[in-house]
C-alpha positions in Angstrom: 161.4 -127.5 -89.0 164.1 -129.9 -87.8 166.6 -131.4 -90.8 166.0 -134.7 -89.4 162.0 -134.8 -90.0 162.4 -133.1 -93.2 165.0 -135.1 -94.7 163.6 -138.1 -93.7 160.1 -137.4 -94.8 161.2 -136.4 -98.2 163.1 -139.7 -98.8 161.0 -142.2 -97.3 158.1 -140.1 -99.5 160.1 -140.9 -102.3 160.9 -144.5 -101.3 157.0 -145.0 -100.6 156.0 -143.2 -104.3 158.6 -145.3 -106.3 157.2 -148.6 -104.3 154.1 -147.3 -105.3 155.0 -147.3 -109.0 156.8 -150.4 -109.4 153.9 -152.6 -107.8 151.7 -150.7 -110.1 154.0 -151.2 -113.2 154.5 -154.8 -111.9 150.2 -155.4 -111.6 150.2 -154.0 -114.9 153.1 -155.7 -116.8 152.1 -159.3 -115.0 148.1 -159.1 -115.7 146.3 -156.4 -115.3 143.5 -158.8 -113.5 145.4 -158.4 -110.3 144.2 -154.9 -110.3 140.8 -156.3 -108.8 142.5 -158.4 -106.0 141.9 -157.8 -102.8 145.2 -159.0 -101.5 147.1 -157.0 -103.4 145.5 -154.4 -101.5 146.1 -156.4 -98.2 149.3 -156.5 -99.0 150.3 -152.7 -99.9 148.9 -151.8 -96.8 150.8 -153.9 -95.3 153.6 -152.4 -96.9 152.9 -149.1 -95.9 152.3 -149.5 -92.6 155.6 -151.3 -92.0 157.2 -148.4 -93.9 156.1 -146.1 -92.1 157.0 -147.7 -88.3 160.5 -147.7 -89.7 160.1 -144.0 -91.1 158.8 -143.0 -87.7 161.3 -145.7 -85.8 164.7 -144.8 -87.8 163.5 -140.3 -87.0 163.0 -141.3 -83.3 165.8 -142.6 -83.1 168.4 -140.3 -84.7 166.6 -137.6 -82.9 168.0 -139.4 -79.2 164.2 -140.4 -78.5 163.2 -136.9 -77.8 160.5 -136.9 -80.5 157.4 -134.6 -79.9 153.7 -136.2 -81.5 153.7 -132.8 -84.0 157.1 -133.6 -85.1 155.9 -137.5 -85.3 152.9 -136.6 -87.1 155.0 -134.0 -89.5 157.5 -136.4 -90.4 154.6 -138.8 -91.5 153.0 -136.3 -93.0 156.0 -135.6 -95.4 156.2 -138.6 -96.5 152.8 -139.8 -97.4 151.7 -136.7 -99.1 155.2 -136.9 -101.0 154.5 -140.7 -102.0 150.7 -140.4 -102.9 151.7 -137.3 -105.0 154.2 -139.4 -106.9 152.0 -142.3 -107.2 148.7 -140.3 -108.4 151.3 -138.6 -111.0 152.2 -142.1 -112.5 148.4 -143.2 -112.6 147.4 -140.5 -114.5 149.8 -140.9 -116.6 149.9 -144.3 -117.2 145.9 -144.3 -117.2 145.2 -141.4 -119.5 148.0 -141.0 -121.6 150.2 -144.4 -122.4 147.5 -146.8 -122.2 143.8 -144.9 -122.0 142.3 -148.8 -123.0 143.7 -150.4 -119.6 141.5 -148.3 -117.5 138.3 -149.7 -119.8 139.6 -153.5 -119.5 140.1 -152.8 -115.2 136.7 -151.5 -115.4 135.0 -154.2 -116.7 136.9 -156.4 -114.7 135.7 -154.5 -111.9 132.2 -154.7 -113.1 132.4 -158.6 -113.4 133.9 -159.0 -110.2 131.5 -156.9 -108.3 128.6 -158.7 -110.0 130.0 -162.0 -109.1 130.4 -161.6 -105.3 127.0 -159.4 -104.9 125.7 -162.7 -106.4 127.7 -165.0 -103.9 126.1 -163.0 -101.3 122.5 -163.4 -102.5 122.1 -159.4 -103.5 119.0 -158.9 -105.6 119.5 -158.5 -109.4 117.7 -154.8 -108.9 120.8 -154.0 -106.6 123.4 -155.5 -109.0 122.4 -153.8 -111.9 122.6 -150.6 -109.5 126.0 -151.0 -108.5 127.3 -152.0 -112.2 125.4 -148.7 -113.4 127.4 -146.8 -110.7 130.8 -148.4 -111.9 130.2 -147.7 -115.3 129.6 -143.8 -114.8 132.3 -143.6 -112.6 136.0 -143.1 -114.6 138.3 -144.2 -111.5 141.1 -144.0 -113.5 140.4 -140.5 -114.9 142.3 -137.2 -114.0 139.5 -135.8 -111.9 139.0 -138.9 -109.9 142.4 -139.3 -109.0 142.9 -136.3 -107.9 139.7 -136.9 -105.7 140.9 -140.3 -104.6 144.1 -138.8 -103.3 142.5 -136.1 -101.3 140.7 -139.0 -99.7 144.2 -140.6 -99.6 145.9 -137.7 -97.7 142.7 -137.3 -94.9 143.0 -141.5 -94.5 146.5 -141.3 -94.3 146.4 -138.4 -92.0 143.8 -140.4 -89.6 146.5 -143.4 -89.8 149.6 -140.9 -89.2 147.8 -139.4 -86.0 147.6 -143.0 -84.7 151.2 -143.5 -85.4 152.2 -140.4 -83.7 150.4 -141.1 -80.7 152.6 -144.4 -80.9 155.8 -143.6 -81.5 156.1 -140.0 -79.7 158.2 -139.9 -77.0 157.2 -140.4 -73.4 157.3 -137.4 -71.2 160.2 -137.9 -68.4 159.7 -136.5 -65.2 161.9 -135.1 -62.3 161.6 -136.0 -58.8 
């Protein structure tokens, strides 16, 4: 494997799990409310893409432009396997052993806000009380489920990093 792909995935893994952290320390620290809004999740995504252009930008780059869509994907793939490992680490940590409670007051936050908007949207009470049963079995926050959310993590991300590659490999040049 090239230095260049591998260096860079590794550190802007690393960058992207620390991010990943702090906003999560910060959500948590501020009010934990914010866990349930959807713009914070607009606006990690947003975060993350624009990471990753500039991942896949700065690689191209110092590789002259000659940058294949396998070693476009693999440098991606570094990198967001790298940051959702570090970021699943500091969930389960912070989740199930520094503050066990906070994952109880998210879900019933969760549980209110869910029951709130399927009531904006005229949902039958029959079909609330089935999706507040559902979050209340469920344990999001719990070792088992994070490690199932970031296997979903890695197959979304590696859906998003194929797109990516397709953008930012290089063209093919041709002789006359």
């Amino acid at each position: 494997m090239n230095e260049i792909i591998k260096k860079n995935g590794i550190n802007y893994g690393i960058i992207t799990g620390v991010v990943s952290v702090l906003i999560t320390t910060l959500i948590y620290v501020i009010d934990i409310k914010l866990f349930t809004a959807w713009w914070i999740g607009v606006l990690s995504m947003v975060f993350y893409i624009i990471i990753s252009c500039v991942l896949l930008s700065k690689t191209k780059k110092e590789l002259k432009g000659i940058y294949t869509f396998k070693e476009a994907f693999t440098t991606y793939f570094i990198s967001a396997i790298i940051g959702i490992a570090i970021s699943v680490t500091f969930n389960i940590i912070l989740f199930n052993f520094i503050d066990p409670a906070a994952k109880d007051t998210i879900k019933d936050l969760t549980m209110k806000y869910t029951a709130e908007m399927l009531q904006k949207f005229g949902t039958p009470t029959s079909e609330i009380n089935k999706a507040i049963t559902e979050i209340e079995k469920n344990d999001q926050f719990g070792i088992l489920e994070q490690l199932k959310g970031s296997v979903f993590g890695i197959l979304f991300s590696s859906i998003f990093g194929l797109i990516l590659a397709a953008i930012f490999k290089s063209k093919p040049s041709y002789q006359q």
